[in-house]
C-alpha positions as CSV (number, residue, x, y, z in Angstrom):
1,X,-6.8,-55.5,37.9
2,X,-5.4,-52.1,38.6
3,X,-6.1,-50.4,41.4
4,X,-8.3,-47.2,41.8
5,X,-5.3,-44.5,42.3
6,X,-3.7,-46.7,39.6
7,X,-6.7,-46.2,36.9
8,X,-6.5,-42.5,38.0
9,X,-3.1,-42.4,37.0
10,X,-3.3,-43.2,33.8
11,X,-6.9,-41.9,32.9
12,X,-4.8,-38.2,34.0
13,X,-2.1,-39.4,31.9
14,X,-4.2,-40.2,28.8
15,X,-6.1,-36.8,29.4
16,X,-2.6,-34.8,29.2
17,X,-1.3,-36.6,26.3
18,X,-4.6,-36.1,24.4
19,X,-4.5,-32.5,25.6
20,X,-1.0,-32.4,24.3
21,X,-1.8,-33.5,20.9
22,X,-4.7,-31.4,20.6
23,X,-2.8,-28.3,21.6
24,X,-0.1,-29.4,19.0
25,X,-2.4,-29.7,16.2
26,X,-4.1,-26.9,16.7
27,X,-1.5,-24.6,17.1
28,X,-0.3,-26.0,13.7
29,X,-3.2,-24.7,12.6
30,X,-2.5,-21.6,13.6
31,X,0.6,-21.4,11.9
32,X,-0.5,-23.2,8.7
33,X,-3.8,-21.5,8.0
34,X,-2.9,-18.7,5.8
35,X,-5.3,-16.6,3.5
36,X,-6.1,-18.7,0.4
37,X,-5.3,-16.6,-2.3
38,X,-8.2,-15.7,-5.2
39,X,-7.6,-16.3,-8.7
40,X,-10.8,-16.7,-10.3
41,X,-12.1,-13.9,-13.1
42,X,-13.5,-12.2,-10.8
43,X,-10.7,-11.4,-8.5
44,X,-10.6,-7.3,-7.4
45,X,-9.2,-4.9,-9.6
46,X,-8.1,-1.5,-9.3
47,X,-8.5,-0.1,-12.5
48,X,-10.1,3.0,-14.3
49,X,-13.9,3.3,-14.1
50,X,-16.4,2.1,-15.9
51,X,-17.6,4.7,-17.0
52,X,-17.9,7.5,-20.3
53,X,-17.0,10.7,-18.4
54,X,-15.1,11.5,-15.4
55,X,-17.4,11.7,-12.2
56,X,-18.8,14.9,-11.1
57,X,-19.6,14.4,-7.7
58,X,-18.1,11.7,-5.3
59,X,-19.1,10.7,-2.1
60,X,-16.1,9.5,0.3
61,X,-17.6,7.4,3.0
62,X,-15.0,6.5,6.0
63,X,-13.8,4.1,8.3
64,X,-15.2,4.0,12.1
65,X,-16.9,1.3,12.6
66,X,-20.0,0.8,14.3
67,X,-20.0,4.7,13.6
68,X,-20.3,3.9,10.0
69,X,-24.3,3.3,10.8
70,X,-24.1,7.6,10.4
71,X,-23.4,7.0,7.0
72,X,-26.7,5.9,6.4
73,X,-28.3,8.7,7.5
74,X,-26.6,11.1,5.5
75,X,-27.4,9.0,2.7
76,X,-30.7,9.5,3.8
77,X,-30.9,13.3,4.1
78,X,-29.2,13.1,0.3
79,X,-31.9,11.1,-1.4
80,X,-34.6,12.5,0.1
81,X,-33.4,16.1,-1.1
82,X,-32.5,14.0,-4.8
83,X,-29.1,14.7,-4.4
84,X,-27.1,11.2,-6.2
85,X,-23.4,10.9,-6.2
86,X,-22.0,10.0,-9.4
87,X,-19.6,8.1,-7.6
88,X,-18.9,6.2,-4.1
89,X,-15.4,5.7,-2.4
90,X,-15.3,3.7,0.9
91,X,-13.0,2.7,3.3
92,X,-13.9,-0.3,5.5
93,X,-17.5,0.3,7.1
94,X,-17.7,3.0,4.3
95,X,-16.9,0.4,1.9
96,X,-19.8,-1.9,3.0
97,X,-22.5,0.5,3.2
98,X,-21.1,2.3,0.0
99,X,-21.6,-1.1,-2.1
100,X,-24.8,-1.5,-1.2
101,X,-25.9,2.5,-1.9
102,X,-23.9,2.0,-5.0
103,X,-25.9,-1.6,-5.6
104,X,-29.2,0.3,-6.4
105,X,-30.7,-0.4,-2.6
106,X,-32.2,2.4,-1.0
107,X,-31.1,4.4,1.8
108,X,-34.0,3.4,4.3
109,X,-33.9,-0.4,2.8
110,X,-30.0,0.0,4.2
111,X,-31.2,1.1,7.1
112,X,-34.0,-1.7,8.0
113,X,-31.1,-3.9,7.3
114,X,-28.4,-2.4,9.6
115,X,-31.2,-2.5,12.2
116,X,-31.9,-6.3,11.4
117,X,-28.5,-7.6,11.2
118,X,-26.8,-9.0,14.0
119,X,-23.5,-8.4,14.1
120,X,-22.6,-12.2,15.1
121,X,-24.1,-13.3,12.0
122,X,-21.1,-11.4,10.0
123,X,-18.8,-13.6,12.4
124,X,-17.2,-16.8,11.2
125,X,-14.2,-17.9,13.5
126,X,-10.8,-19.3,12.1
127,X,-7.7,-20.4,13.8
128,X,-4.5,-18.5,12.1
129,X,-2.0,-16.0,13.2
130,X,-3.4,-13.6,11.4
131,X,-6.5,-13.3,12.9
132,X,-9.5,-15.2,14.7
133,X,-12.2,-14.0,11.9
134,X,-12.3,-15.4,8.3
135,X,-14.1,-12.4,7.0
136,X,-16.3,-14.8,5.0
137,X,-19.5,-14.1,6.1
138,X,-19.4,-10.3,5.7
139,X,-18.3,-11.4,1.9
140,X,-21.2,-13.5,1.5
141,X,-23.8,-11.2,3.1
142,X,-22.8,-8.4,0.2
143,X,-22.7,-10.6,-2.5
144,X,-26.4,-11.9,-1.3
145,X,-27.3,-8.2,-1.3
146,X,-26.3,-6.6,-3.8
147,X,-27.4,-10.0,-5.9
148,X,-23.9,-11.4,-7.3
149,X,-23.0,-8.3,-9.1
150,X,-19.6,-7.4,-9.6
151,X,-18.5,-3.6,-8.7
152,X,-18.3,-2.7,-12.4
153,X,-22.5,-3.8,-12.6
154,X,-23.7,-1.4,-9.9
155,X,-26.0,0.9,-10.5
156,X,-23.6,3.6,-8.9
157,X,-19.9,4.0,-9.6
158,X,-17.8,2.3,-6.7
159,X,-14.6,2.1,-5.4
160,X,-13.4,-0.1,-1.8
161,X,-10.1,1.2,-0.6
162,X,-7.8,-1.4,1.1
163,X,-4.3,-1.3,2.1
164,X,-1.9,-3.6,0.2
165,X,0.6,-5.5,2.9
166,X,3.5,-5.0,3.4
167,X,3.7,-1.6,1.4
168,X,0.6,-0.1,3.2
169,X,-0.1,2.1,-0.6
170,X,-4.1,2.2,-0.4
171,X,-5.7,0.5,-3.7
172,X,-9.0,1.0,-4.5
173,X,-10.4,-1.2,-6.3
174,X,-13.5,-0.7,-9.2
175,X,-14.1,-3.9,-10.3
176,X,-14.2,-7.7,-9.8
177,X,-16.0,-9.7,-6.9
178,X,-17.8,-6.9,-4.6
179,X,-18.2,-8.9,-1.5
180,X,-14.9,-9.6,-1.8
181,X,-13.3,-5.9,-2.0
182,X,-15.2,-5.4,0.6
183,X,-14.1,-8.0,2.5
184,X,-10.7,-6.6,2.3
185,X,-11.2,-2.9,2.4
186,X,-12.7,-4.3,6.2
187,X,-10.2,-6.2,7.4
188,X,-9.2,-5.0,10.3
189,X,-5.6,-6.1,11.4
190,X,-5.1,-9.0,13.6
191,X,-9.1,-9.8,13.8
192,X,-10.0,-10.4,9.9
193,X,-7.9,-12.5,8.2
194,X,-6.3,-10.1,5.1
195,X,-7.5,-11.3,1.8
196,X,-4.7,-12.5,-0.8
197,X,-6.0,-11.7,-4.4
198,X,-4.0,-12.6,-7.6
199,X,-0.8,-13.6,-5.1
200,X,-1.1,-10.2,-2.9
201,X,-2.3,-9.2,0.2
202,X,-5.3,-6.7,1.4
203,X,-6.9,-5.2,4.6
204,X,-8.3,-2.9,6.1
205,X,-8.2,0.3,4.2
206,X,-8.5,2.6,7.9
207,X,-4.6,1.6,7.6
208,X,-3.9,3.6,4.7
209,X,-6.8,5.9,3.9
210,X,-9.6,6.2,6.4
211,X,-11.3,9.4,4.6
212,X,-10.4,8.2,1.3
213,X,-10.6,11.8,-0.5
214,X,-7.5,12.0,-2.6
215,X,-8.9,8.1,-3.9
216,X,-12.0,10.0,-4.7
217,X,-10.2,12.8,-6.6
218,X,-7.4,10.4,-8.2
219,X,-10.8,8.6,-10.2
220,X,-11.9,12.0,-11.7
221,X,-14.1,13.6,-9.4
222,X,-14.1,17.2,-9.6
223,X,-16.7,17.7,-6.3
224,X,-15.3,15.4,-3.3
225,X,-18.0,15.4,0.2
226,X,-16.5,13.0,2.3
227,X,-18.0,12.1,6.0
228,X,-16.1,11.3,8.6
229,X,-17.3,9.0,11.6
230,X,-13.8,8.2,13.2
231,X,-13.5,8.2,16.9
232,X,-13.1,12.0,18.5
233,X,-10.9,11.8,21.2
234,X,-12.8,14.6,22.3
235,X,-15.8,13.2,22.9
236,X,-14.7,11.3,26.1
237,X,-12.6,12.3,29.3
238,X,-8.8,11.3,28.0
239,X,-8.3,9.7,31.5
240,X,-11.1,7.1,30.8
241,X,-9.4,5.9,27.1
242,X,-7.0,3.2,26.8
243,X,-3.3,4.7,25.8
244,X,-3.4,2.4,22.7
245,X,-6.3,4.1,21.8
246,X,-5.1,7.5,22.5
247,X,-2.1,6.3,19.8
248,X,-4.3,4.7,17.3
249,X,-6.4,7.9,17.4
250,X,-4.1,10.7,17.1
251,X,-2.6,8.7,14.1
252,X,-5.8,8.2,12.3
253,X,-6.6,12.0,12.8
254,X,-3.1,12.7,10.7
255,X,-3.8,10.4,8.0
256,X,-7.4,11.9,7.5
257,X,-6.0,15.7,8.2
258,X,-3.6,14.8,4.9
259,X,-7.0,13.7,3.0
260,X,-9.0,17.2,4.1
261,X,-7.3,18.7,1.2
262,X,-8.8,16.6,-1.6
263,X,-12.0,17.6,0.1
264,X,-14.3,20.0,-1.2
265,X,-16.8,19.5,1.9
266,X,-16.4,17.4,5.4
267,X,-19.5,16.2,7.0
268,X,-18.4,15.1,10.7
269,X,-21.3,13.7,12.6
270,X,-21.4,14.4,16.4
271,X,-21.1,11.0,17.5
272,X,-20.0,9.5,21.1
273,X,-16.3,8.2,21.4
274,X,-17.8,5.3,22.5
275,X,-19.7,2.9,19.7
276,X,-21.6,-0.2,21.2
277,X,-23.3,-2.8,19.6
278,X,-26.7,-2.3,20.7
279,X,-29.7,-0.9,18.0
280,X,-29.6,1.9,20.7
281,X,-26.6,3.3,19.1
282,X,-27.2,2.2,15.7
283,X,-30.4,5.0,15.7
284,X,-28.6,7.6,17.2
285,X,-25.8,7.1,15.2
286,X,-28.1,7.3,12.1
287,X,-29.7,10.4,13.6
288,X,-26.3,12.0,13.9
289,X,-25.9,11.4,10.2
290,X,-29.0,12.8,9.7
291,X,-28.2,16.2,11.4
292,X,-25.0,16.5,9.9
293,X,-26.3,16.5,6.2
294,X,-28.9,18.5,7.0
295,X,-27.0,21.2,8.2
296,X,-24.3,20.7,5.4
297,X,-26.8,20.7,2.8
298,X,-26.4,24.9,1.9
299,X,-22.7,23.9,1.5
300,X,-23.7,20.9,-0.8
301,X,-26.0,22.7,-3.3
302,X,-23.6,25.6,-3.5
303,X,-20.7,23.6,-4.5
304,X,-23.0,21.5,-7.0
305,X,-24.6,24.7,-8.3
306,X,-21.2,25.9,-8.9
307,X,-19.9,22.9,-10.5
308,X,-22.9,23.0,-12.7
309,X,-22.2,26.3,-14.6
């Protein structure tokens, strides 16, 4: 019978070696699981639009984030003065409330649903190198919403711009699986796993064109309003933001300085540098939204009264 520092012994042993194996396989795992790539029918596609006449007027919504709940209430502001884009380009978070604008829903219904939706429930975890969220759920959650149609089915022309690895050339893509394009013009770097799509690789389209304008303009439009809702340096003490940050920033700001020329109009809510997750901030974020259309709306109606003649 062995004795009790004995049966300590080798109960610690056991306990290592299973720990051993279990941090073997999973970090397998981690190697191995790679992006399975989509080849059904209704795999993304950037192609021309749908459509029997170039667009007119095209609403660039851009990447930020939790910021991205201001897009909302600039759509609000435009459909309660009837003002409809004949097209949507998104990048990211302007690519996920885009598809659903562009799916027919309206701008308050987007609202009670940003204010209902945890952000957890977009979450599902994955073990891979490549990132520690599969991206799934945001898929599934458009599809659900906008009710299985594919981009070139929405009631509103729409493009989600993603960044094509390792070239970093932005696509954008106007038909195929929406949930899907949106799911890789959101994922971010190193948390989302990148979506592979007929044997290439997608994410987030904040690495190639967060303000996609000259997307907007490449498709036809011949009136591009895009809003911006990335992070303002400005709007915090520098000495309080991360050096990363600072970097990621100031890099972001030249990529969407080289899209302000596509643009006919800029709408740049007055948002906080700093975006939590808490309904708090979704509401004043929708507020700043708000303002900022409102006070751009002169601009707007001169530019489509112009257009118009």
């Amino acid at each position: 019978m062995l004795s009790a520092k004995r049966l300590f012994v080798a109960t610690a042993v056991a306990l290592l070696v299973a720990a051993a194996l279990a941090a073997g396989l999973a970090w397998h795992r981690y190697r191995a699981n790679t992006p399975q790539d989509y080849t059904l029918a209704d795999a993304p596609l950037a192609a021309p639009l749908a459509v029997n006449a170039p667009p007119r007027f095209a609403l660039v919504l851009g990447s930020g984030g939790h910021r991205g709940h201001a897009h909302i209430g600039v759509l609000k502001v435009l459909e309660a003065e009837a003002i409809r884009p004949d097209l949507v380009v998104g990048a990211s978070v302007g690519a996920l409330v885009g598809a659903l604008y562009g799916a027919g829903i309206g701008a308050r219904d987007i609202e009670r649903r940003a204010l209902e939706l945890d952000h957890e429930d977009l979450k599902e975890f994955t073990l891979s190198r490549y990132g520690f969220l599969s991206g799934e759920g945001m898929q599934r959650f458009v599809n659900d919403t906008v009710a299985g149609r594919p981009i070139e089915a929405l009631d509103i022309p729409f493009a989600a711009v993603a960044t094509e690895i390792p070239s970093g050339a932005p696509v954008a893509f106007t038909r195929g699986n929406t949930g899907l394009a949106v799911r890789a013009s959101a994922a971010i770097p190193g948390v989302f796993l990148p979506v592979k799509s007929r044997g290439r690789l997608y994410a987030d389209g904040d690495v190639a064109r967060p303000l996609p304008a000259r997307t907007a303009r490449s498709l036809g439009a011949s009136i591009v309003v895009a809003v911006d809702v990335s992070a303002d340096p400005a709007g915090a003490p520098f000495e309080e933001i991360p050096p990363e940050w600072v970097k990621e920033g100031i890099m972001r700001r030249v990529m969407i300085e080289a899209e302000a020329g596509a643009a006919d109009l800029i709408l740049r809510p007055k948002l906080p540098y700093y975006a939590p997750r808490t309904r708090e901030y979704k509401l004043l974020a929708i507020a700043k939204g708000e303002e900022a259309a409102r006070e751009a709306l002169p601009r707007l109606r001169a530019l489509l009264a112009t257009s118009s003649r």
